[in-house]
Every structure is written in structure tokens, then in C-alpha cells.
N, CA, C and O of each residue as an XYZ file, in Angstrom:
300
protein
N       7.425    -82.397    -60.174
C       8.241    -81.822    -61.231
C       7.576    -82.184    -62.558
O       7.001    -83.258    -62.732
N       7.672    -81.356    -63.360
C       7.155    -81.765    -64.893
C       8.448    -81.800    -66.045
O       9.379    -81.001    -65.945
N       8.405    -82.509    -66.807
C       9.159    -82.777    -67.871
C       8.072    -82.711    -69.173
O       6.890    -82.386    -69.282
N       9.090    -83.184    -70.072
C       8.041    -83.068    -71.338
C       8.408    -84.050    -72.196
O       9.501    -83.952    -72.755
N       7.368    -85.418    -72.508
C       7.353    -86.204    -73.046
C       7.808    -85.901    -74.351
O       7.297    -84.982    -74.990
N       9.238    -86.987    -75.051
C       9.812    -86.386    -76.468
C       8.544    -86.671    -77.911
O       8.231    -85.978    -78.880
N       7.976    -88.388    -77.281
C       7.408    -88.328    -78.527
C       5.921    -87.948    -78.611
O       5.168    -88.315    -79.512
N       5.601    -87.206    -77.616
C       4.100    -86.713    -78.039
C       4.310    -85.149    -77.552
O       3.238    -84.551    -77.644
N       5.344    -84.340    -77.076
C       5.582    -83.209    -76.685
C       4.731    -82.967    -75.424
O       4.925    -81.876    -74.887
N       3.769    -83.830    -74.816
C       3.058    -83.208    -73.757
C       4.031    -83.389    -72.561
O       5.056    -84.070    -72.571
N       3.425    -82.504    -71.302
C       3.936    -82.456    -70.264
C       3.547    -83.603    -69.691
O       2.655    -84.260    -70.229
N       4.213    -84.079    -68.378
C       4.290    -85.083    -67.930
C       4.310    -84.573    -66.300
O       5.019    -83.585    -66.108
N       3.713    -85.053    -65.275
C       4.102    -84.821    -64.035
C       4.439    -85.986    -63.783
O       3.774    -86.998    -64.005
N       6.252    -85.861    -62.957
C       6.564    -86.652    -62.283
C       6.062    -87.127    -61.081
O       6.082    -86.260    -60.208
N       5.634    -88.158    -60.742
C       5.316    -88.749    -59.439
C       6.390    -89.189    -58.078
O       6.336    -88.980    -56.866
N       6.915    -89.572    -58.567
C       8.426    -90.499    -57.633
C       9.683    -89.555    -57.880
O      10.550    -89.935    -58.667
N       9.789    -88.483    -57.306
C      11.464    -87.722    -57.936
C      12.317    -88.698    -57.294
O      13.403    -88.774    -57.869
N      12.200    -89.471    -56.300
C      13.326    -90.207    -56.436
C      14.046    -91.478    -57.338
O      15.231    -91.796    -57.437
N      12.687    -92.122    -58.013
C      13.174    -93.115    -59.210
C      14.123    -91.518    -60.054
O      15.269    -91.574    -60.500
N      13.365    -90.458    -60.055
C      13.647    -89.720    -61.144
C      15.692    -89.739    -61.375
O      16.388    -90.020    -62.350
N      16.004    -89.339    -60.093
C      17.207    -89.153    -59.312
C      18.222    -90.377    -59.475
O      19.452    -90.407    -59.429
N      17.194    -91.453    -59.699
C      18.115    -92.802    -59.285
C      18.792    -93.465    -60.610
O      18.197    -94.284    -61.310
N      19.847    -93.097    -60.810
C      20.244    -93.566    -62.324
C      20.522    -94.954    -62.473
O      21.292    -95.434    -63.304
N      19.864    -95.565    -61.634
C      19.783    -96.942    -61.713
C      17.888    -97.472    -62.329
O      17.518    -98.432    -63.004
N      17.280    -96.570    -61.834
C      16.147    -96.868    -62.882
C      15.960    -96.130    -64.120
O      16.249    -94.939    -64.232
N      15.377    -96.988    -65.232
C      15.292    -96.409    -66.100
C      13.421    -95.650    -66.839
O      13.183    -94.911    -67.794
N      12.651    -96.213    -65.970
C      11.797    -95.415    -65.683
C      10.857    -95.061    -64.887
O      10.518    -95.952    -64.109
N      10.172    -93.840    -64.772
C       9.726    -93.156    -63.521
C       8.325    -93.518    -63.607
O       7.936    -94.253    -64.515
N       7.429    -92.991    -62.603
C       5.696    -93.054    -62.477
C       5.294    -91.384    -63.192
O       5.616    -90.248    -62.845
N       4.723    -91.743    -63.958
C       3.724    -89.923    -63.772
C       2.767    -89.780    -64.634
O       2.904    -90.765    -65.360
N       2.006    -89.262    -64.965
C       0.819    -88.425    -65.676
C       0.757    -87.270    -66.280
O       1.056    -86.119    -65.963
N       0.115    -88.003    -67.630
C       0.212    -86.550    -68.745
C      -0.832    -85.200    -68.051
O      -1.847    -85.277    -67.360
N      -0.235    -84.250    -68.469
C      -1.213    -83.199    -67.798
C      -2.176    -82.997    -69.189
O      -1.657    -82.380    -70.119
N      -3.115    -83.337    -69.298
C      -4.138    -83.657    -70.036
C      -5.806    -82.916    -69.689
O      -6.173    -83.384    -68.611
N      -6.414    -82.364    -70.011
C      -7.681    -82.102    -69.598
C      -7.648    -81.460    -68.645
O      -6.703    -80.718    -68.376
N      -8.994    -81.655    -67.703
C      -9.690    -81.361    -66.828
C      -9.295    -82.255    -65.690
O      -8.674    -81.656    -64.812
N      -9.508    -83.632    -65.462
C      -9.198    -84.781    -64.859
C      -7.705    -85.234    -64.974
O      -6.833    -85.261    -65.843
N      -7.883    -85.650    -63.367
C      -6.601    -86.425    -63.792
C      -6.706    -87.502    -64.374
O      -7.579    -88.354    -64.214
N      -5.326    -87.514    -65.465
C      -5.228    -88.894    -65.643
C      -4.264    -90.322    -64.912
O      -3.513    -90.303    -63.937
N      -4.590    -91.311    -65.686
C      -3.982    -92.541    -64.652
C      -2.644    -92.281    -65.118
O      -2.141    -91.763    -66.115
N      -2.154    -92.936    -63.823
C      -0.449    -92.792    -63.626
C      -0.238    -94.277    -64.560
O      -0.769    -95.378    -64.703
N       1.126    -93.326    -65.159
C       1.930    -94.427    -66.674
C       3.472    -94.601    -65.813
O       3.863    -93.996    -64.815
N       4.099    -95.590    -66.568
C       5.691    -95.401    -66.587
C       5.939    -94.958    -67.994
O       5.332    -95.127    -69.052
N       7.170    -94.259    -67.608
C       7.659    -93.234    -68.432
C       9.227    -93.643    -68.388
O       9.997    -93.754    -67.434
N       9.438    -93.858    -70.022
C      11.256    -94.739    -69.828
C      11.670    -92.834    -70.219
O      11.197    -91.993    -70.983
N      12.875    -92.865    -69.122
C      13.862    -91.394    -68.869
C      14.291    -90.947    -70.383
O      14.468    -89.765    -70.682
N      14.403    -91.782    -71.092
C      15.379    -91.209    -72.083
C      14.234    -90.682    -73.288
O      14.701    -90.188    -74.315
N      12.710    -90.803    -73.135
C      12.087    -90.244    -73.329
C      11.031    -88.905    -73.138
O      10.046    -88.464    -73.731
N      12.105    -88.424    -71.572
C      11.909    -87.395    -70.636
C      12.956    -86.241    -71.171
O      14.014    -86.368    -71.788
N      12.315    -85.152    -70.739
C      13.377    -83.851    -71.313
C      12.541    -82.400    -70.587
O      11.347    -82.141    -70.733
N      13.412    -81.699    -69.900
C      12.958    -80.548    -69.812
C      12.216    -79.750    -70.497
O      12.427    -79.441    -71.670
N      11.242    -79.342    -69.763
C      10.005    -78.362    -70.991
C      11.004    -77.347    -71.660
O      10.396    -76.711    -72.521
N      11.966    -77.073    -71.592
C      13.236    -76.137    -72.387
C      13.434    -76.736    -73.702
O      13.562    -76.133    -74.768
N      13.444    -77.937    -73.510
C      14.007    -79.119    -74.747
C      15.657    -79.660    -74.324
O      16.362    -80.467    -74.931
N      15.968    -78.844    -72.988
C      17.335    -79.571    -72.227
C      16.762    -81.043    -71.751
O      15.634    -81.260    -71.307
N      17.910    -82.078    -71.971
C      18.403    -83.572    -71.685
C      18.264    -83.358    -70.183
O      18.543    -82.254    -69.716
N      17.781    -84.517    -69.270
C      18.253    -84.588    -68.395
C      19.964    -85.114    -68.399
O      20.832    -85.451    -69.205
N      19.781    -84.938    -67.024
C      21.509    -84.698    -66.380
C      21.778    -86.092    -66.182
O      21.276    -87.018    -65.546
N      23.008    -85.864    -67.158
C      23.760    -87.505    -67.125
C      23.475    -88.655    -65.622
O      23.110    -89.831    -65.644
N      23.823    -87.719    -64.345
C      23.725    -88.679    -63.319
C      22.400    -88.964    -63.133
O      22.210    -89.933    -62.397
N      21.486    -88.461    -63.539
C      20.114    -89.155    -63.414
C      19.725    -90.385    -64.599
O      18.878    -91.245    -64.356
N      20.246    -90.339    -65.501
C      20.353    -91.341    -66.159
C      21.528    -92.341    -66.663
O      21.512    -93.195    -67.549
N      22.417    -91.980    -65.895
C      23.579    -93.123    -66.253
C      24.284    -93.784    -64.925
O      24.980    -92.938    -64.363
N      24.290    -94.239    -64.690
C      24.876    -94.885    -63.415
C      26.506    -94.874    -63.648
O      27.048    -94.561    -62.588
N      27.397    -95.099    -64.631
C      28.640    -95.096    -64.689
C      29.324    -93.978    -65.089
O      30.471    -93.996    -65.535
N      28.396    -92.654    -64.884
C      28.708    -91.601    -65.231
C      30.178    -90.649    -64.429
O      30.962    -89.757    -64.755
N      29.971    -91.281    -63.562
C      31.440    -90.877    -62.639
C      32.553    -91.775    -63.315
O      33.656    -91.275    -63.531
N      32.339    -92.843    -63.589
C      33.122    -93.511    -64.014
C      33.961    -92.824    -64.832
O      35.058    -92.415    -64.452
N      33.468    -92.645    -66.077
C      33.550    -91.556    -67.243
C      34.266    -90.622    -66.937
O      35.324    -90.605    -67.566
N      34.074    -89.526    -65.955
C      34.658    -88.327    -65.320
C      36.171    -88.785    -64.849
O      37.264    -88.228    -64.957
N      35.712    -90.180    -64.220
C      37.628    -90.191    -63.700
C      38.337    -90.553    -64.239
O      39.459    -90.145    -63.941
N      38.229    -91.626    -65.479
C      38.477    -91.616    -66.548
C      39.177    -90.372    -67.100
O      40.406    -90.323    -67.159
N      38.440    -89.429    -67.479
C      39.227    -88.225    -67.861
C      40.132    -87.266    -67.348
O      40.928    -86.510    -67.905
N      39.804    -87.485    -66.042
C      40.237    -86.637    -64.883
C      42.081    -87.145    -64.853
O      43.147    -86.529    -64.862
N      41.617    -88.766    -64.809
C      43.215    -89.339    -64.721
C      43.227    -89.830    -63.421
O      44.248    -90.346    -62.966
């Protein structure tokens, strides 16, 4: 999967979609898509991740008490 790094705008390939998924980590493995070559795999903190759209990822991938929240409102 690719996202798009906020503070340099480049793309990013995710490595691990499951750290991606796990809203208990806060960051993933991946590599800027850069050049010709690959480059070496970085960690990448989530809240500096964002859909190539410029959409946020989805609360449950980055918040762990995010249900919490919901039932909370729900009642």
C-alpha cells in the first residue's frame, strides 16, 4: 500500500500492513518511492502518514480507544 508522507509529500510504500492496521503501533516499516533503486526501509510514525488524496487515516488504525469513544456516544 502507499501513503504519502505529510512532511516531505513523497510517497511512501508500506511494508508491514499489519503494524499499519494495528492501532496499537504507532509506527510502520516502508520506503520512499524515490528514483530508480530501491531505497532502505525507514519507520514511519502514522500520524505522519495520509492518503495520496490528502484523506487521514482511519481513526481505528490509529487510535486504540477509538471504540471507546463510539460507545460513549452511542450510550
Amino acid at each position: 500500500m502507499y501513503l504519502m508522507h505529510k512532511p516531505s509529500g513523497e510517497l511512501v510504500e508500506v511494508l508491514n500492513l499489519d503494524s499499519l492496521f494495528n492501532p496499537y503501533q504507532k509506527d510502520v516499516n516502508g520506503r520512499f518511492l524515490a528514483g530508480d533503486e530501491l531505497q532502505a526501509p525507514a519507520a514511519f510514525v502514522k500520524d505522519d502518514l495520509v492518503f495520496p488524496s490528502g484523506e487521514t487515516l482511519p481513526r481505528c488504525w490509529v487510535n486504540p480507544a477509538y471504540q471507546d469513544k463510539l460507545r460513549a456516544v452511542g450510550g
